[in-house]
C-alpha positions as CSV (number, residue, x, y, z in Angstrom):
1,X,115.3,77.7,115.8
2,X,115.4,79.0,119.1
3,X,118.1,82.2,119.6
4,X,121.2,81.2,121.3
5,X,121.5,84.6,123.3
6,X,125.2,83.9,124.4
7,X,126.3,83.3,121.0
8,X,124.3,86.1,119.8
9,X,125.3,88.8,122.7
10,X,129.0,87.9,121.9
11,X,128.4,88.3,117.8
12,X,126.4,91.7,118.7
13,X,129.8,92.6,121.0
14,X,131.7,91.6,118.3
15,X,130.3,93.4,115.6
16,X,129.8,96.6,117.4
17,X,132.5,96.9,119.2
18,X,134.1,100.5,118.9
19,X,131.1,101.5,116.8
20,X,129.3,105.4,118.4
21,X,127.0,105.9,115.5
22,X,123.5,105.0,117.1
23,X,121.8,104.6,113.8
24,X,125.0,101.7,112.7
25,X,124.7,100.3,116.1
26,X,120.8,100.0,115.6
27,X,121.0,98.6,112.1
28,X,123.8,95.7,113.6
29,X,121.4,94.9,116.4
30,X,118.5,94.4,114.7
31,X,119.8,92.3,112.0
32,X,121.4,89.7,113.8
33,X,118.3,89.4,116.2
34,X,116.1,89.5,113.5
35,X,118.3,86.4,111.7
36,X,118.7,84.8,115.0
37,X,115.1,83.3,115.9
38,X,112.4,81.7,113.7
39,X,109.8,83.4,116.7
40,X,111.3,87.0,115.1
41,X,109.0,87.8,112.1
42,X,109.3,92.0,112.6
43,X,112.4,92.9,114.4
44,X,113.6,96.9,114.4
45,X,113.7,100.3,116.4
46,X,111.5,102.8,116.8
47,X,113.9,105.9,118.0
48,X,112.6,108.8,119.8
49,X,112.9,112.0,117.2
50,X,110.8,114.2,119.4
51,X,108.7,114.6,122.7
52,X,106.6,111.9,123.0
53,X,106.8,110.8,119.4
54,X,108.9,107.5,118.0
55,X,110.3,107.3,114.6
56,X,110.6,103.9,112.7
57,X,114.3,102.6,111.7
58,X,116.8,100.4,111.3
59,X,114.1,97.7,110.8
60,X,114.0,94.5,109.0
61,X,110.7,92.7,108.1
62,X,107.4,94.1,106.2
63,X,106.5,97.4,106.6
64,X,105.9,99.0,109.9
65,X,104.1,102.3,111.0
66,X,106.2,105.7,109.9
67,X,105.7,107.3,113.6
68,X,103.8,106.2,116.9
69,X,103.5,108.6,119.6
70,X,104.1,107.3,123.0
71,X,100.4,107.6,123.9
72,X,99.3,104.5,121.4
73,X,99.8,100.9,121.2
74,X,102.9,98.6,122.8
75,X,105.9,100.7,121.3
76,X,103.8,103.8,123.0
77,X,103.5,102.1,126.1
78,X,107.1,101.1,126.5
79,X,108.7,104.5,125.4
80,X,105.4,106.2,127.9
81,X,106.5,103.4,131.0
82,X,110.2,102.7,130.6
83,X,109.1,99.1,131.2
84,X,109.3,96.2,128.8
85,X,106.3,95.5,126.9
86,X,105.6,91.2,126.8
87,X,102.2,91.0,124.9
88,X,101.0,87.3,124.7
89,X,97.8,88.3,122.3
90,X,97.9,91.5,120.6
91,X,94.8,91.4,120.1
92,X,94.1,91.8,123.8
93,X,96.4,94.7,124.3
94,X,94.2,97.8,124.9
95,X,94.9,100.2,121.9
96,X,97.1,98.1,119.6
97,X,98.3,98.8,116.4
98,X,98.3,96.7,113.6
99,X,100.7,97.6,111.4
100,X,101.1,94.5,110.1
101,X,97.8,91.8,110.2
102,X,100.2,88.8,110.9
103,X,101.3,90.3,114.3
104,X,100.2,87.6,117.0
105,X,102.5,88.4,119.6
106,X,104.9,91.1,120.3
107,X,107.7,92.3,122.6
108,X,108.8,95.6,122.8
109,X,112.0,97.2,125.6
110,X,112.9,100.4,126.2
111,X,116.7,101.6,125.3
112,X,118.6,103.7,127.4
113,X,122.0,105.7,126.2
114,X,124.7,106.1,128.6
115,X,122.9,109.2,130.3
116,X,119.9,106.9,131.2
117,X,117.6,108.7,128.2
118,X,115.5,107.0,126.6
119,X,116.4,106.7,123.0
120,X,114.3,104.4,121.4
121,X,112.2,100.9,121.6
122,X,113.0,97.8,120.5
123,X,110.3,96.0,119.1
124,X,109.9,92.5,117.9
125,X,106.7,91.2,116.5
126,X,106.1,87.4,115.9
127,X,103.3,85.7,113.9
128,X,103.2,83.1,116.8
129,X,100.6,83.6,119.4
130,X,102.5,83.6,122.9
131,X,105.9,83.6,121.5
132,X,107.7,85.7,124.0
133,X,108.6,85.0,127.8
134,X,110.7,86.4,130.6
135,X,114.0,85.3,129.4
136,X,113.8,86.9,125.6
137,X,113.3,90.4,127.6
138,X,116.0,89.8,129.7
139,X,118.4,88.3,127.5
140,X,117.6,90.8,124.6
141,X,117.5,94.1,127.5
142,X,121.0,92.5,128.4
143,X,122.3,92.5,124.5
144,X,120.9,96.4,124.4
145,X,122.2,97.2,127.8
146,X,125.9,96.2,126.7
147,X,125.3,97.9,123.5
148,X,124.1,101.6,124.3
149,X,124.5,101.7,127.8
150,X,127.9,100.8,127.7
């Protein structure tokens, strides 16, 4: 099952609406996207705690790596660019990590707060080779747009 990202941005609106509590907000966000794709094998945050360094949580999935500074693999490279992250082969990505051997694929977008800081990443691994495209960033940038850029 493909995500229905209209359904799902409006359930995400829904669910969060009212909510300020970035760590609630998080946990919300990730669960439904995690639930609402087959693709979505590891779906969660990694927040920014201090310069340069990313901090896992709310996550759902296996386990994922404690802490990635923004000098190593996709997560690093989003929260280093500000630019979304659309790995077909992870295996190909220069400096990858493998936190989890199943990873074929992976997606990972910035998240902004109001002030236009940088917050965390949103990363979501799949255990399909070339699972991502154009339209998962955008739809899923939107869903995170609406929920911490308000």
């Amino acid at each position: 099952m493909k995500a229905d990202y209209r359904v799902l941005a409006q359930t995400v609106a829904a669910l969060t609406e009212g909510e300020t509590d970035v760590v609630a907000l998080m946990a919300t966000v990730t669960c439904e996207v995690h639930h609402a794709d087959d693709r979505f094998d590891w779906t969660g945050f990694y927040r920014v705690t201090a310069p340069e360094l990313l901090k896992i949580g709310p996550y759902q999935g296996g386990h994922g790596c404690l802490t990635i500074p923004f000098g190593r693999g996709v997560c690093g490279a989003a929260a280093r660019s500000g630019e979304v992250q659309l790995v077909r082969d992870v295996d190909a990505f220069p400096g990858h990590i493998a936190c989890a051997t199943s990873t074929r694929s992976e997606l990972v977008l910035p998240v902004r707060n109001r002030d236009g800081d940088l917050i965390a990443v949103f990363d979501i691994d799949s255990d399909q080779p070339d699972a991502f495209d154009a339209e998962d960033a955008k739809a899923l940038g939107d869903i995170l747009d609406q929920v911490f850029g308000q």
